[in-house]
VEXPA-377423 format. One record per residue (C-alpha): residue in one letter; chain; x, y, z. Coordinates in nm, 2 decimals. Example, Ala and Ser with C-alpha at 12.3 -4.5 7.8 and 13.67 -1.06 7.14 Angstrom:
2
(node A,A,(1.23,-0.45,0.78))
(node S,A,(1.37,-0.11,0.71))
***
This chain:
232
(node X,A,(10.10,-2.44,4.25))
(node X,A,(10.40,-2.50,4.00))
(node X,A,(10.64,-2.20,3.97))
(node X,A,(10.61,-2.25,3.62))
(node X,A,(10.23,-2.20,3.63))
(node X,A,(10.23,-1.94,3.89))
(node X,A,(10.49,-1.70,3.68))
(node X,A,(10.29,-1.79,3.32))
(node X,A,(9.99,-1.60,3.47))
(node X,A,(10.06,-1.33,3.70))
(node X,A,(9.98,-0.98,3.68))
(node X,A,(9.83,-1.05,3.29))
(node X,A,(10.19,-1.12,3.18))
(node X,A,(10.21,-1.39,2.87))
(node X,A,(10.39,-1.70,2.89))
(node X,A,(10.78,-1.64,2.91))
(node X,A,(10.69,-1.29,2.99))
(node X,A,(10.86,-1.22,3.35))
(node X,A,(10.71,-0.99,3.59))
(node X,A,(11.00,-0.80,3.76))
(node X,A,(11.03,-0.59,4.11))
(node X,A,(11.30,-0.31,4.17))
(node X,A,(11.48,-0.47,4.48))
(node X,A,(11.70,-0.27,4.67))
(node X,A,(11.82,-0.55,4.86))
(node X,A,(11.77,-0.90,4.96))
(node X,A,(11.92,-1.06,5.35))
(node X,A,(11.90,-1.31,5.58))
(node X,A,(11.90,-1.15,5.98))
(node X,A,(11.72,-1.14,6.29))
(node X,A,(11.39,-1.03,6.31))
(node X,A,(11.40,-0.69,6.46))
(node X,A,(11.07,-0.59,6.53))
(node X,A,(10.68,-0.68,6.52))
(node X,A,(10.56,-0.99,6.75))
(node X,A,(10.79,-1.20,6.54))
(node X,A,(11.07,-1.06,6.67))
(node X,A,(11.39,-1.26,6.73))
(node X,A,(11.31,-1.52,6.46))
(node X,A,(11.57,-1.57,6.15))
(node X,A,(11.37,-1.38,5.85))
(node X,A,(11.46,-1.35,5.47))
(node X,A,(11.43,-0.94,5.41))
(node X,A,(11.31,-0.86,5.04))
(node X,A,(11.35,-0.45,5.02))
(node X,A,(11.19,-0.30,4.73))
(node X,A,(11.33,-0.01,4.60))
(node X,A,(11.14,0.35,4.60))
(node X,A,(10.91,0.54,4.84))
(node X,A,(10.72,0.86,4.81))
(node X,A,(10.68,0.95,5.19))
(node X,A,(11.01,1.13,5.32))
(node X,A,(10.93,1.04,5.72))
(node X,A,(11.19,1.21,5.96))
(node X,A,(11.30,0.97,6.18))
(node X,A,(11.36,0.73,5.81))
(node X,A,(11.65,0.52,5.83))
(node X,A,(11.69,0.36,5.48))
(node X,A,(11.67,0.64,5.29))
(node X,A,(11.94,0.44,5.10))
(node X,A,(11.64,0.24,4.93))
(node X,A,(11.49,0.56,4.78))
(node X,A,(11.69,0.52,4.48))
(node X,A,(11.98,0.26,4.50))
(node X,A,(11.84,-0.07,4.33))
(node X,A,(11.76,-0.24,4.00))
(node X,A,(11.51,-0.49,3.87))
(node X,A,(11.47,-0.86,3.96))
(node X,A,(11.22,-1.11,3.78))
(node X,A,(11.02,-1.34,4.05))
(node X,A,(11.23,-1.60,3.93))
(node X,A,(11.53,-1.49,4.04))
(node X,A,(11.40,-1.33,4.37))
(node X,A,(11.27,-1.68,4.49))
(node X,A,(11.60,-1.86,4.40))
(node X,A,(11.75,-1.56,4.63))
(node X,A,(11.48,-1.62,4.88))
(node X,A,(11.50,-2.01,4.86))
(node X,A,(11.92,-2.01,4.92))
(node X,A,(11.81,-1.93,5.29))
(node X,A,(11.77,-2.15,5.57))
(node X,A,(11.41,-1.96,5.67))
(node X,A,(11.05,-2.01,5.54))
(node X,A,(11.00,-1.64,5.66))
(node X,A,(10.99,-1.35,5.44))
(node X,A,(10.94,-1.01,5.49))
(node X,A,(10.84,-0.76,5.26))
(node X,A,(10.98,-0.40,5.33))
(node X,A,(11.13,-0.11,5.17))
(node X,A,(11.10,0.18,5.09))
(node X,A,(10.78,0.14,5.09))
(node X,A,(10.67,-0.18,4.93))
(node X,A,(10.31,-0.13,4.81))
(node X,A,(10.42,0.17,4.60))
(node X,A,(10.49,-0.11,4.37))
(node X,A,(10.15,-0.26,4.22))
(node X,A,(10.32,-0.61,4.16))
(node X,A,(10.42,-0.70,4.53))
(node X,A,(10.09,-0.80,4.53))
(node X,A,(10.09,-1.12,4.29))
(node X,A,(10.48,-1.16,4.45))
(node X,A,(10.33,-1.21,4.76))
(node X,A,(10.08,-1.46,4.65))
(node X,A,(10.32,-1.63,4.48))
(node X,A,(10.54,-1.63,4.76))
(node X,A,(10.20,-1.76,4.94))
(node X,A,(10.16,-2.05,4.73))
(node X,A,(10.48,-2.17,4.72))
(node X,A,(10.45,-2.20,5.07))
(node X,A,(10.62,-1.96,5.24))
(node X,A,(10.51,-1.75,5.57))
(node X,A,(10.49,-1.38,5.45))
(node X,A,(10.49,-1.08,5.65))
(node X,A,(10.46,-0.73,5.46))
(node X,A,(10.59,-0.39,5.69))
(node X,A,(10.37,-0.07,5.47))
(node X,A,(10.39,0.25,5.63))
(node X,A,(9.99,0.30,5.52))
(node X,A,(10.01,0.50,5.26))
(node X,A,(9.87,0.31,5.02))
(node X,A,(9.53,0.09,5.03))
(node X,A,(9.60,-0.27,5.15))
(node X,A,(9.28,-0.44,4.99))
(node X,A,(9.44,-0.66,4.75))
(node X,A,(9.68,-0.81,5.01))
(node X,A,(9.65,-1.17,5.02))
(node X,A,(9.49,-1.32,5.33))
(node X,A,(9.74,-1.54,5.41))
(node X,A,(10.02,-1.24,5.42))
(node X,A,(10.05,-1.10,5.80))
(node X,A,(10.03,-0.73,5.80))
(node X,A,(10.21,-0.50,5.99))
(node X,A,(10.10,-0.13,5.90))
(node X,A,(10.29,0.17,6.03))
(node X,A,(10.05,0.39,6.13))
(node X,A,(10.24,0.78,6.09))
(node X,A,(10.21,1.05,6.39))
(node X,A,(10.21,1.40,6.36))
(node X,A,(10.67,1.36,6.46))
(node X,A,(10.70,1.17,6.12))
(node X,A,(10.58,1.50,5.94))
(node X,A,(10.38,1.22,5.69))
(node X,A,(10.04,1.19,5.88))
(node X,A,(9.85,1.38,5.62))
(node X,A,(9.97,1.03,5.36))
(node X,A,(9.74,0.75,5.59))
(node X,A,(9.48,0.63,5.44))
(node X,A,(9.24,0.55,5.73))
(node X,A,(9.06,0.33,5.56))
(node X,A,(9.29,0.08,5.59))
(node X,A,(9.22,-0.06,5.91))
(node X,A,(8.90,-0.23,5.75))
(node X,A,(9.14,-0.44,5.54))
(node X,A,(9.34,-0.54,5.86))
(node X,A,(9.34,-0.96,5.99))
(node X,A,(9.19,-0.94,6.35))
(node X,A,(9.39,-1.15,6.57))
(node X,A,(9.65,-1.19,6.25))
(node X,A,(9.76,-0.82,6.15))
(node X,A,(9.96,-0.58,6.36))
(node X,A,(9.97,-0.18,6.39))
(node X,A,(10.25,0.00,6.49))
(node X,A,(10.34,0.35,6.61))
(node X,A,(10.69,0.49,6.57))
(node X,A,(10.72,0.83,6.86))
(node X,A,(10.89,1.10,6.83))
(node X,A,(10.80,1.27,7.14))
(node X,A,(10.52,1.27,7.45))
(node X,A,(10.26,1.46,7.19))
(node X,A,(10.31,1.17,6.95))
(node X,A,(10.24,0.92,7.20))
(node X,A,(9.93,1.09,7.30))
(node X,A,(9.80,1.07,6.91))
(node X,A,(9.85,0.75,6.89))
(node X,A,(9.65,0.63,7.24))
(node X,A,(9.37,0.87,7.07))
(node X,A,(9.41,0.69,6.79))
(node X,A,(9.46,0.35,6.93))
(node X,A,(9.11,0.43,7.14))
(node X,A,(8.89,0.58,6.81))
(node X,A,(8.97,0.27,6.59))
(node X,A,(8.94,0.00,6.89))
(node X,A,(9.24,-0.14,6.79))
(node X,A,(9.36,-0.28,7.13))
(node X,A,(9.08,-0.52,7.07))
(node X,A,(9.17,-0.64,6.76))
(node X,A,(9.55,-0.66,6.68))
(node X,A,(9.89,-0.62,6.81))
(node X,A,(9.97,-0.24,6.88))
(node X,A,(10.37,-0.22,6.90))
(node X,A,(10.50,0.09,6.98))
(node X,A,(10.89,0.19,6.98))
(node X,A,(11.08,0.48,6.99))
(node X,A,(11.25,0.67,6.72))
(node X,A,(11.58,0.56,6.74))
(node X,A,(11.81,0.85,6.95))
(node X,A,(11.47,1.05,6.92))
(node X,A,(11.25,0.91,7.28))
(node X,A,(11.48,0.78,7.51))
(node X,A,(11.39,0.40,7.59))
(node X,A,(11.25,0.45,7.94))
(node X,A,(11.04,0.75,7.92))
(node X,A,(10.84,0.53,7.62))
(node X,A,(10.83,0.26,7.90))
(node X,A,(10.66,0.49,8.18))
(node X,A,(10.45,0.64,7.92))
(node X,A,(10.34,0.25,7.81))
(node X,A,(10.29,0.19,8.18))
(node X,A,(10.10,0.48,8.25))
(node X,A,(9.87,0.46,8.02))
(node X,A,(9.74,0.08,8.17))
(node X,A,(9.66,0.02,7.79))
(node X,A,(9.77,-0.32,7.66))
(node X,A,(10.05,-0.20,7.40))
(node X,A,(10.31,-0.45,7.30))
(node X,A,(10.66,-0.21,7.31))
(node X,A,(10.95,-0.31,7.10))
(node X,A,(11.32,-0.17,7.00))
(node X,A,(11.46,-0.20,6.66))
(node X,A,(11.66,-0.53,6.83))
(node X,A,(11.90,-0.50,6.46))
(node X,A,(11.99,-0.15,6.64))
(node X,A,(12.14,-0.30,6.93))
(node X,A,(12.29,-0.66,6.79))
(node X,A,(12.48,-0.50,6.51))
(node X,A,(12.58,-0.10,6.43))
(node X,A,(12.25,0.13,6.42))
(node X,A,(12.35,0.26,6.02))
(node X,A,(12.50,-0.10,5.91))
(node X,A,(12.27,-0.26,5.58))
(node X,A,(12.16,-0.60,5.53))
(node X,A,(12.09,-0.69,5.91))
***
């Protein structure tokens, strides 16, 4: 699809009429996280998010940022060496129109990956987007904010689910979790610790203990660059 064509139509806008997004910030890094870990990723971060989660740590994007038309976000986007892009934030799905920017990123051929915290329904995600939905424990003080019905929308085999813990109770809820919604079965379950929260190794023996097949990962941007430094 022509970008052209593809910006004359989306969201109902008229022709010459350009759909924007309140960015936050755009880099190129590491992957961190998710089973894509380690590969070189453009990060798009939109701006804004209604959850306040404690263990957050870019609360910077809940109200630094300004708007950027699709044009100019895929010029940004294109200027790096990667056919990766992730969609983050904030949280990203609090804005309606990342949905026809991810198809349009989708049809210009990119690889797109979206990280949501679940807060907000993921129907009209494209198909071809991978998803990987943060699933909040009782630690995050935002449980009461999932909307459970999400995990119909989820890619089996495609779409990951992931479980930040803040403690041995959190843990537990999410294995009672993982068990009620079969999810072992059908995606990806990462599960990491909040950073300085769970100390690395008692996550591990927990992991092993359980003899339940969870994938568990480290925020690998924590330990490459400075834990609080931006755009990595």
């Amino acid at each position: 699809m022509s970008q052209n064509k593809s910006l004359a139509t989306i969201d109902g806008e008229k022709l010459g009429k350009e759909p924007t997004l309140a960015i936050n910030e755009i880099f190129y890094s590491i992957q961190g996280e998710s089973t894509q870990a380690g590969r070189p990723t453009t990060f798009v971060r939109l701006m804004g998010c209604p959850l306040r989660c404690s263990y957050c740590d870019t609360e910077y994007a809940f109200f630094e940022g300004k708007k950027h038309s699709f044009t100019d976000l895929l010029g940004q986007i294109r200027a790096n060496p990667t056919n990766l892009v992730e969609i983050t934030g904030g949280e990203p799905m609090a804005q309606p129109r990342v949905v026809p920017f991810m198809q349009l990123l989708v049809d210009e051929g990119f690889e797109v990956m979206i990280e949501t915290s679940g807060a907000f329904t993921l129907a009209d995600v494209p198909r071809e987007v991978r998803i990987i939905m943060d699933v909040k424990t009782p630690g995050s003080k935002e449980v009461s904010k999932m909307h459970w019905d999400n995990f119909g929308y989820l890619k089996p085999g495609i779409d990951e689910v992931k479980f930040v813990i803040c403690s041995k109770e959190d843990f537990d809820f999410a294995l009672e979790v993982a068990e009620a919604h079969n999810l072992f079965a059908k995606y990806a379950v990462l599960i990491s610790p909040s950073f300085g929260q769970v100390k690395n190794l008692d996550l591990a023996n927990w992991v092993l203990e359980s003899a339940k097949p969870w994938r568990m990962q480290l925020q690998m941007h924590k330990y490459v660059w400075h834990p609080e430094e931006r755009g990595v």
